[in-house]
SEVO-30250 format. One record per residue (C-alpha): x, y, z; residue in three letters. Coordinates in steps of 0.25 Angstrom, whole numbers. Layout:
N
X  Y  Z  ALA
...
% end
This chain:
170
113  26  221  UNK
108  28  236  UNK
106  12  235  UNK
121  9  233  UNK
127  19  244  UNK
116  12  253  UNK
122  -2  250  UNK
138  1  249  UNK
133  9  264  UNK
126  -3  268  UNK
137  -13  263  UNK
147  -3  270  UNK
140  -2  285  UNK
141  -19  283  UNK
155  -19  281  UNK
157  -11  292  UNK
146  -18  301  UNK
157  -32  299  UNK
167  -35  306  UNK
177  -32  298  UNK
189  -21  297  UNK
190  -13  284  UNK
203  -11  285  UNK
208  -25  282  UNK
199  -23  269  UNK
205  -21  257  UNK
192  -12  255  UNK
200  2  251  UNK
209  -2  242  UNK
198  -10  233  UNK
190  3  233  UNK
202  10  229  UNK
206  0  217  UNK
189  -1  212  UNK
190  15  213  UNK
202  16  205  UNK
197  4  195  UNK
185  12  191  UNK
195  24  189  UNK
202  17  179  UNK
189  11  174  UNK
183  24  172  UNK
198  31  168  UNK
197  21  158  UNK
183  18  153  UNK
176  33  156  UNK
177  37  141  UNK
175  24  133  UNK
162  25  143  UNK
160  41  140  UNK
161  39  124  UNK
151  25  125  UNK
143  33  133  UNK
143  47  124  UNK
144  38  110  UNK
131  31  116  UNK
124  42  120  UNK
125  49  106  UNK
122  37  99  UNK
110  38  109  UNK
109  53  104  UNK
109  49  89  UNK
98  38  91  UNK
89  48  96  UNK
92  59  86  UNK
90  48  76  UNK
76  44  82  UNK
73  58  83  UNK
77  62  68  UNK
68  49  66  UNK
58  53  72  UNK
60  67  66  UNK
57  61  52  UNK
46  52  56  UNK
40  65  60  UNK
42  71  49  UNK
36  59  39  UNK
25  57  46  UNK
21  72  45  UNK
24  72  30  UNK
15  60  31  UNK
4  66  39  UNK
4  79  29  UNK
5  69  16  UNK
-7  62  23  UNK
-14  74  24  UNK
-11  79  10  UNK
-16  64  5  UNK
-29  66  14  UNK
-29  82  7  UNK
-28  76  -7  UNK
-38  64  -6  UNK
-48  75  0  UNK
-43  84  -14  UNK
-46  72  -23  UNK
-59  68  -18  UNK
-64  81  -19  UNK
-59  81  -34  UNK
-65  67  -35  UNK
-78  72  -30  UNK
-76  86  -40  UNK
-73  76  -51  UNK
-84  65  -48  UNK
-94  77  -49  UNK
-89  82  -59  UNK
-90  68  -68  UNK
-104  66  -64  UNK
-109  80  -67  UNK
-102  77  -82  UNK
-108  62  -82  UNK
-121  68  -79  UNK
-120  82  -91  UNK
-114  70  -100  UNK
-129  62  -95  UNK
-137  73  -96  UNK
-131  75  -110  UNK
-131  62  -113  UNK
-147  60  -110  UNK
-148  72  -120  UNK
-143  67  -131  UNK
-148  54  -129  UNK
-163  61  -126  UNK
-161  70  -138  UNK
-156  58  -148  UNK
-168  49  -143  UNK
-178  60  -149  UNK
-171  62  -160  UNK
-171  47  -163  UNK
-185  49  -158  UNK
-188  59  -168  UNK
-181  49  -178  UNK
-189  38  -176  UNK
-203  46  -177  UNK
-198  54  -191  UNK
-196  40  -194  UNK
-207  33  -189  UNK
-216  45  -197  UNK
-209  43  -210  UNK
-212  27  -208  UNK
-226  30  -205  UNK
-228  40  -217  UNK
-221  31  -227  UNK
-231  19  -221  UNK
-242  29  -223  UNK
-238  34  -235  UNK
-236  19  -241  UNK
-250  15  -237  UNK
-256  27  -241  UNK
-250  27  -256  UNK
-252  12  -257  UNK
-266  12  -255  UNK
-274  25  -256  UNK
-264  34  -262  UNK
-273  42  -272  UNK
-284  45  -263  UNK
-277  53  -253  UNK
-272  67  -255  UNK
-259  74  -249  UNK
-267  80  -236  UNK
-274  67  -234  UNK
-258  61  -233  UNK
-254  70  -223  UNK
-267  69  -216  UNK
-265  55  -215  UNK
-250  57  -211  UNK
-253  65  -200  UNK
-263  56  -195  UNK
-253  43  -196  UNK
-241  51  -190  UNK
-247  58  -178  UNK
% end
């Protein structure tokens, strides 16, 4: 502002440092005509400019509102994120622990269902053991007995069997 009163100063001191007479200038009235042309200009356009101005500022005023509502629920969501993330990272801990619980479990199961299982398998070993030597002794006696009643079946008495018996079986 200080800039334009210094030039129309300036370019005023020149008009008057020339030689020439203002009052044969038509000066007055052309300041007179552009002062009453801006009056008719502003008479004329001061509220189409008023209501561009105030229809631009509260489209201005709705754009932000708008942002900030968006920015309200971009908020919004990415807390509900954050605490959904937080609840995701709440439940995988929650699962592996169960997982861990379950694991454990299984093989505490797996290893009763071993113990059992070597057991059984222990306990019907000796008893096809046993199987096999009741049968193993019943071969032997009947061998024993076969040779004994085809060769020298009267010489021998009911002791001197078992004696023989015991001797072959143990």
């Amino acid at each position: 502002m200080i800039k334009y009163i210094l030039f129309f100063l300036l370019g005023g001191s020149a008009l008057f440092a020339t030689d020439v007479n203002i009052s044969q200038t038509d000066i007055v009235e052309r300041v007179i005509n552009f002062l009453i042309f801006l009056a008719i200009l502003w008479y004329l356009i001061a509220d189409k400019l008023k209501q561009m101005f105030a229809s631009r500022r509260n489209q201005i005023v709705s754009r932000l509102n708008q942002a900030q509502d968006k920015l309200k629920v971009a908020k919004k969501s990415k807390e509900e994120a954050l605490k959904r993330l937080d609840d995701a990272k709440q439940r995988a801990t929650d699962m592996i622990a169960l997982a861990k619980k379950e694991a454990y479990m299984i093989s505490q199961k797996f290893d009763e269902q071993f113990k059992l299982d070597i057991e059984n398998m222990i306990k019907s070993n000796e008893a096809i053991m046993e199987f096999e030597r009741k049968q193993m002794e019943r071969k032997v006696i009947r061998e024993i007995l076969s040779d004994l009643f085809n060769t020298q079946a009267s010489s021998f008495d009911t002791s001197k069997y078992i004696d023989i018996l015991n001797k072959k079986v143990a």
